[in-house]
C-alpha positions as CSV (number, residue, x, y, z in Angstrom):
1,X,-20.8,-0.5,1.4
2,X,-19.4,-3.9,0.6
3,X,-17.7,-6.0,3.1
4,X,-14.3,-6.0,1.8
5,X,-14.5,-1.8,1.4
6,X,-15.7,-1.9,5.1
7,X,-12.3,-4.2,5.9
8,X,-10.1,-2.3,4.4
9,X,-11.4,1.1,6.1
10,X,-11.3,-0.7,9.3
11,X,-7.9,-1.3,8.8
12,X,-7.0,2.2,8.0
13,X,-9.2,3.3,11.2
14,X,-7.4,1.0,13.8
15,X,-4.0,1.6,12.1
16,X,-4.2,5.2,12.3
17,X,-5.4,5.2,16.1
18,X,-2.1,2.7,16.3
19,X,0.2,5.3,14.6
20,X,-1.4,8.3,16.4
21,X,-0.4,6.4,20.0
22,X,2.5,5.2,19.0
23,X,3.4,9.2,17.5
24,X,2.5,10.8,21.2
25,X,4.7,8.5,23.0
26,X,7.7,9.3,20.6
27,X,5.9,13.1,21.7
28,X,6.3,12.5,25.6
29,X,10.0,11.3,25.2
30,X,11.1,14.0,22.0
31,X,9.5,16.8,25.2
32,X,11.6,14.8,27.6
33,X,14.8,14.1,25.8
34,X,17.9,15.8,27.3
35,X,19.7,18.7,25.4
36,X,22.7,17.4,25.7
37,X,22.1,14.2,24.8
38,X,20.8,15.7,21.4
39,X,23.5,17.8,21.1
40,X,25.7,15.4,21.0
41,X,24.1,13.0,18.7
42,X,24.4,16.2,16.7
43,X,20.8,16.2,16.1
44,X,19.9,20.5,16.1
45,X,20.1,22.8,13.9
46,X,22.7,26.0,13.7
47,X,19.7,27.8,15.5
48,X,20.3,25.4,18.5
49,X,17.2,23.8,17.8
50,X,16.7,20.2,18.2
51,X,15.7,18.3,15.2
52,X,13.4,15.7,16.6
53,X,13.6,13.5,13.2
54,X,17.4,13.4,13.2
55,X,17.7,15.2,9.9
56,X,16.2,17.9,8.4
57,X,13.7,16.9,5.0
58,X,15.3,18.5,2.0
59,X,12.2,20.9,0.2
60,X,12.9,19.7,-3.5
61,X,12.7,16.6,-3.1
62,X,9.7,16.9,-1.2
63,X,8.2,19.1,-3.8
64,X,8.6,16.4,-6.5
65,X,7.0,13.8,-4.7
66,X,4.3,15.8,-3.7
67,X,3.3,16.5,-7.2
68,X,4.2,12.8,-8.2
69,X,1.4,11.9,-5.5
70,X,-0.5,15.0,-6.1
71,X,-1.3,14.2,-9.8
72,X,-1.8,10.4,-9.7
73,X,-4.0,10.8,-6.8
74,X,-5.9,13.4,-9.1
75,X,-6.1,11.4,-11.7
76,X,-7.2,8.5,-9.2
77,X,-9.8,10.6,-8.4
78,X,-11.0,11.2,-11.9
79,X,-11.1,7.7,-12.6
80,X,-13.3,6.9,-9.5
81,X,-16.5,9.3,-10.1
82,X,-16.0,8.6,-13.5
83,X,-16.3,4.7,-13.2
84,X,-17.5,4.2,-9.7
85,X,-17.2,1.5,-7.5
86,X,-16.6,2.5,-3.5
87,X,-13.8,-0.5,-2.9
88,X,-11.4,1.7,-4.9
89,X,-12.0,4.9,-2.6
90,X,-9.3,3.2,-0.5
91,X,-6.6,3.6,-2.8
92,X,-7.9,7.5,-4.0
93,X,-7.9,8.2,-0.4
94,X,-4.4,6.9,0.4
95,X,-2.9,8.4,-2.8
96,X,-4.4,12.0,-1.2
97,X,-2.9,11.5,2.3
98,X,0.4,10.7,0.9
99,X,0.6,14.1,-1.2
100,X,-0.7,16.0,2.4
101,X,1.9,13.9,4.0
102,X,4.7,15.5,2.2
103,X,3.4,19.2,2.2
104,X,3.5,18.8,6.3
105,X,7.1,17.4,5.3
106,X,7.8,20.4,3.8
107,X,6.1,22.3,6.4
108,X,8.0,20.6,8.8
109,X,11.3,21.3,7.6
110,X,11.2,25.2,8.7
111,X,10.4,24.0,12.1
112,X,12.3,20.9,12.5
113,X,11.5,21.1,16.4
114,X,7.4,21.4,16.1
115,X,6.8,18.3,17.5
116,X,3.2,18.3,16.2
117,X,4.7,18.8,12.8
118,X,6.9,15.9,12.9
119,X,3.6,14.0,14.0
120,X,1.2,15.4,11.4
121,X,4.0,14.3,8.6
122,X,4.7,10.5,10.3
123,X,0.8,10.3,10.4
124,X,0.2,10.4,6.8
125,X,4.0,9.2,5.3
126,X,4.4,6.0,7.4
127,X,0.2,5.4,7.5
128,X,-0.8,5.7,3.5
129,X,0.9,2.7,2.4
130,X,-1.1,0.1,4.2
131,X,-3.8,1.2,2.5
132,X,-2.0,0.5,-0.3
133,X,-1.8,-3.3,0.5
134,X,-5.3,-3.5,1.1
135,X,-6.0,-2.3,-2.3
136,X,-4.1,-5.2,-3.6
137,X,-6.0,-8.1,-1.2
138,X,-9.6,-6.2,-2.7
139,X,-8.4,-6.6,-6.1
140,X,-7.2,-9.8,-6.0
141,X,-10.4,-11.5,-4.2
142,X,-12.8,-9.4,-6.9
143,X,-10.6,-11.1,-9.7
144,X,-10.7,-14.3,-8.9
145,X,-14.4,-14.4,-8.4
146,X,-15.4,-12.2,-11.2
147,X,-13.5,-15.5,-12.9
148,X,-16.2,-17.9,-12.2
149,X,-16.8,-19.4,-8.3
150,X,-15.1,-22.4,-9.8
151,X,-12.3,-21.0,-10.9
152,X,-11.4,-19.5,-7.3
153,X,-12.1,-22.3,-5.6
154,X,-9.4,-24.7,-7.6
155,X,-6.9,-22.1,-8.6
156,X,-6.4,-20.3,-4.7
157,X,-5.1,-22.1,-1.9
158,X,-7.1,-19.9,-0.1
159,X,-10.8,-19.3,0.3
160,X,-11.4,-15.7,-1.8
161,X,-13.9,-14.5,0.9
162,X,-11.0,-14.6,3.9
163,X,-8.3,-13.0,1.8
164,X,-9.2,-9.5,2.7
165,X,-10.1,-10.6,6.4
166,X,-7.2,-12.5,6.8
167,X,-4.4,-10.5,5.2
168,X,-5.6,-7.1,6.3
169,X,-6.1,-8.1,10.2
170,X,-2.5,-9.9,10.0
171,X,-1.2,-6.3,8.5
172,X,-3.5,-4.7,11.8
173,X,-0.7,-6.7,14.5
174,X,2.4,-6.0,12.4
175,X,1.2,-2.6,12.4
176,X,0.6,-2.6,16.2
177,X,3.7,-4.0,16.8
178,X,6.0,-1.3,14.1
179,X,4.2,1.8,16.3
180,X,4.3,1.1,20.1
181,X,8.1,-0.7,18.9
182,X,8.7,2.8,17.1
183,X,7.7,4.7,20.0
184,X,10.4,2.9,22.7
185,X,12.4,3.7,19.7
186,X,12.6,7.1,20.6
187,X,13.4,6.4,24.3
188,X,16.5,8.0,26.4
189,X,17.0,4.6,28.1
190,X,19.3,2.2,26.2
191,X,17.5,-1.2,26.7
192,X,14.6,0.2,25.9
193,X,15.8,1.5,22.5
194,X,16.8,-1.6,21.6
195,X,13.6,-3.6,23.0
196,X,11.9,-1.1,20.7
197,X,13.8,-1.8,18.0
198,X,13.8,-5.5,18.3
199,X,9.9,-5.1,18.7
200,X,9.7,-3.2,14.8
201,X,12.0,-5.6,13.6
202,X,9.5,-8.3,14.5
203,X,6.4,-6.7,13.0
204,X,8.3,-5.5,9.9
205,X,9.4,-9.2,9.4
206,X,5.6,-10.8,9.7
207,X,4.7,-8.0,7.7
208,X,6.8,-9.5,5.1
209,X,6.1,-12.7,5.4
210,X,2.2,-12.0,5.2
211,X,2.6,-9.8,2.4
212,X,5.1,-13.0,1.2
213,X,2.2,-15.5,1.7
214,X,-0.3,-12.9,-0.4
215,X,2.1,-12.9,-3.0
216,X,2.6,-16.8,-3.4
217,X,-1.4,-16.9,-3.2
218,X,-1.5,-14.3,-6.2
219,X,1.5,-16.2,-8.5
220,X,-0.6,-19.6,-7.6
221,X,-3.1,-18.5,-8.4
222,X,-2.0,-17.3,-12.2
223,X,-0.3,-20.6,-12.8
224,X,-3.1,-22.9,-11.6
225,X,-5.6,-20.9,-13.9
226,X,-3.0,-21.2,-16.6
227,X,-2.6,-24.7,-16.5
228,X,-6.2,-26.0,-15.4
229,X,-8.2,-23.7,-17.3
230,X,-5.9,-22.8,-20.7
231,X,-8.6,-21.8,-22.5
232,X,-9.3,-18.9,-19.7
233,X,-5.4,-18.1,-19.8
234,X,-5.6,-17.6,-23.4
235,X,-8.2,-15.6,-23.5
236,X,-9.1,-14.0,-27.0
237,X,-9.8,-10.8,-27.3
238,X,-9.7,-7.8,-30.4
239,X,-8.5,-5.4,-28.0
240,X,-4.8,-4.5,-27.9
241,X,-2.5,-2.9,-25.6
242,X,-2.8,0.4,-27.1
243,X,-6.1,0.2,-27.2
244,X,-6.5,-0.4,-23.7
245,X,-4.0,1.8,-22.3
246,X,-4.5,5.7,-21.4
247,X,-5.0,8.0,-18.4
248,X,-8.9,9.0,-19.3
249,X,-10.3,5.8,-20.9
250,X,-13.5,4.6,-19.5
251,X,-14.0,1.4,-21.9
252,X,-14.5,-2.4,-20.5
253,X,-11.0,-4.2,-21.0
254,X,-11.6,-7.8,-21.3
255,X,-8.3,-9.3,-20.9
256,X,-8.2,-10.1,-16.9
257,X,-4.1,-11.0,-17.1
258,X,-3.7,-7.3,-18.1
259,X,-4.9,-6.8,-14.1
260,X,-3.1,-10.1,-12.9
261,X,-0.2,-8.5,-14.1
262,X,-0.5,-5.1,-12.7
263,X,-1.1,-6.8,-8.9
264,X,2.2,-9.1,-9.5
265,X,3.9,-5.8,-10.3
266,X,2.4,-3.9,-7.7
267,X,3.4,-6.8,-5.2
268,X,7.0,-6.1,-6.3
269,X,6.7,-2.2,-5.1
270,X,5.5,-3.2,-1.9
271,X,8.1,-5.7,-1.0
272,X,11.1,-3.5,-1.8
273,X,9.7,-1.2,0.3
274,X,9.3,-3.7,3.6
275,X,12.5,-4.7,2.8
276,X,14.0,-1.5,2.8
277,X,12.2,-0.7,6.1
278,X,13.5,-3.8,7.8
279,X,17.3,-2.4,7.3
280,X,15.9,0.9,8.3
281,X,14.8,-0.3,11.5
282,X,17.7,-2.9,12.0
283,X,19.9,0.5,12.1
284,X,17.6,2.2,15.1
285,X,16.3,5.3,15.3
286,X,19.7,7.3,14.6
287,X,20.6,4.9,11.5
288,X,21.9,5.7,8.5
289,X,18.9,4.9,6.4
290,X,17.0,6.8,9.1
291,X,18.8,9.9,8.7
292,X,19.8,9.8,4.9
293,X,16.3,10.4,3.5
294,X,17.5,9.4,-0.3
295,X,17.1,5.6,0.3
296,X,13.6,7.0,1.8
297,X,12.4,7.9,-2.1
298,X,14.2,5.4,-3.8
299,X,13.3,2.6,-1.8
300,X,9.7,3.6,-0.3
301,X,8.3,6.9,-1.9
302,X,9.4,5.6,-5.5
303,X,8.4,2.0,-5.5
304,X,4.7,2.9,-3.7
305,X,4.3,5.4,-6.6
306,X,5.0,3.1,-9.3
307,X,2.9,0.2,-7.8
308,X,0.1,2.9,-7.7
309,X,0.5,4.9,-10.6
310,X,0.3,2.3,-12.8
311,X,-3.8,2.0,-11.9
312,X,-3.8,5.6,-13.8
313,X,-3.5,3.3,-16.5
314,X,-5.7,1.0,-16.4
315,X,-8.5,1.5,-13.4
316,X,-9.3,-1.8,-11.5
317,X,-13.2,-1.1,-12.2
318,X,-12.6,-0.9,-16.1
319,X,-11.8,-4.8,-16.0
320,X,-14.6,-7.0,-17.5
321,X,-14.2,-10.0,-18.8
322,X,-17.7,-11.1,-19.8
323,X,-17.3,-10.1,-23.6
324,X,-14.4,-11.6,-23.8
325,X,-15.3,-15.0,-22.5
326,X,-19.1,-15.1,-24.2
327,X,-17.5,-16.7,-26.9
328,X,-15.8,-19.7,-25.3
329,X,-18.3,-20.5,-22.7
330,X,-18.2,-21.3,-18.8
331,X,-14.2,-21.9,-17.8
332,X,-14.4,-25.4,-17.6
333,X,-17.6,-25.6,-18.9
334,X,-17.6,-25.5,-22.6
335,X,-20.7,-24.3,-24.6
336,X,-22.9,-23.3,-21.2
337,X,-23.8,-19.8,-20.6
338,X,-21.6,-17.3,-20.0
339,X,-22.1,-15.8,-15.7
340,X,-19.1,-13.8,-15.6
341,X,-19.9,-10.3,-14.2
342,X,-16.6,-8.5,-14.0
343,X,-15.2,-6.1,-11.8
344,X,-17.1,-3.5,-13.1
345,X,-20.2,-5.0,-13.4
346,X,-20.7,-7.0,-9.6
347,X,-23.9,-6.4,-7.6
348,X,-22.1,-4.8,-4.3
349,X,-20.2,-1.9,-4.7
């Protein structure tokens, strides 16, 4: 297993034990909360029974984003033992644990007060999407060097070998910070609800500011290779959009902006969706945004999918640009031998 696949499940590994402490505090003071006090936040059902996520998830809507996830993550999986290539078992893996996080969503609405239901569905919901992230910092270290060693090392600001280590250990602390914040959220005590708050707010913010400084690193990186190396920006190629695009192809693409500009629109998903959580958790626990769970699939569930789906597409692994390029040489380089491997073709998995 590669390094980078080995970062990225790390992440996913520490940030679910993170989410599964942060879930059994929230557990401790849902068990300890006072009826009354839920009563009159109006948070039960006509049953009498308390509704430990302040509203209860409406089924359709869960339905039709389970089968959203459901089928892109099937054809995800398709894709991968088709093409291969283990760094991209993140993102199949993620895509599945978001469709299981909304059937325990739908579970959990007939038993808004199961506790270990409202866990389960926080678990795989709030958790999936930093895989999704990671995904983005694999692809965009593998592009850059599947460009020529040269060509990452003048067009990134950044070293392509800490971009995974850096980015996904900075999402590690924001993560740590949005779960023990999330579970003081959840506290009876007043100053500790609003420590906890202030404590999300804080990790959501870095979040976006990391994810901020990935993005900058990805758009310099496309206008640096554009203007230093034109002949690599202008790539020629017989293929053409149609010919690359569909849900089942298998063939090499050669034209590497076609997956420059998938990440740039992927990065766009992502950001509307921190942003949106930031208001979320500005608002506390009991917040409108909180409780209304519409701006939940418009402004997280939808973008996510989008960002993701689009891989259906065009599958990272299918990217190779030594065809392509044998024609016009080293970048930089004119008329020396052509070392580009591509993302389908590198030695590690």
């Amino acid at each position: 297993m590669s390094s980078t696949t080995r970062q990225s499940f790390q992440f996913f590994l520490v940030s679910f034990l993170a989410l599964v402490g942060s879930s059994f505090i929230e557990g401790v003071e849902a068990q300890t909360s006072d009826d009354d006090s839920s009563t009159q936040n109006g948070h039960v059902d006509s049953q009498g029974r308390r509704i430990i996520a302040g509203f209860i998830p409406k089924n359709w809507a869960s339905i039709i984003a389970l089968v959203a996830y459901g089928v892109s993550g099937a054809i995800h999986w398709i894709h991968y033992f088709r093409i291969g290539k283990r760094h991209m078992l993140t993102l199949t893996i993620a895509m599945t644990c978001m469709a299981i996080g909304f059937i325990a969503r739908i579970v959990y609405s007939g038993s808004p007060d199961s506790l270990g239901l409202y866990i389960f569905t926080t678990l795989f919901v709030l958790l999936s999407p930093c895989a999704f992230l990671a995904v983005d910092y694999i692809l965009l270290e593998r592009l850059a060097e599947n460009l020529g060693h040269e060509v990452a090392k003048q067009c990134l600001f950044l070293s392509s070998s800490l971009i995974v280590k850096i980015f996904v250990w900075a999402d590690v602390l924001t993560f740590l910070l949005q779960s023990s914040g999330g579970g003081l959220q959840t506290s009876d005590n007043e100053s500790s609800r609003h420590l906890g708050s202030t404590i999300v707010i804080v990790g959501l913010v870095f979040q976006v500011v990391s994810f901020g400084l990935f993005t900058c690193l990805l758009l310099v990186f496309g206008f640096r290779v554009r203007t230093s190396y034109p002949q690599l920006w202008h790539v020629k190629t017989s293929q053409t959009i149609g010919s690359t695009i569909g849900l089942f192809k298998v063939s090499d693409v050669h034209d590497w902006r076609i997956l420059f500009a998938m990440l740039c629109a992927s990065c766009v998903g992502i950001i509307v969706r921190l942003i949106f959580r930031i208001f979320e958790y500005a608002q506390g626990f009991d917040g409108f945004l909180s409780t209304h769970e519409g701006y939940f699939y418009l402004l997280d569930a939808l973008p996510l999918w989008l960002a993701m789906t689009q891989y259906c597409f065009f599958w990272p692994t299918r990217f190779n640009p030594r065809r392509a390029s044998d024609k016009q040489g080293q970048p930089g380089q004119p008329g020396q031998p052509q070392e580009w491997v591509g993302l389908q073709s590198r030695g590690t998995p």
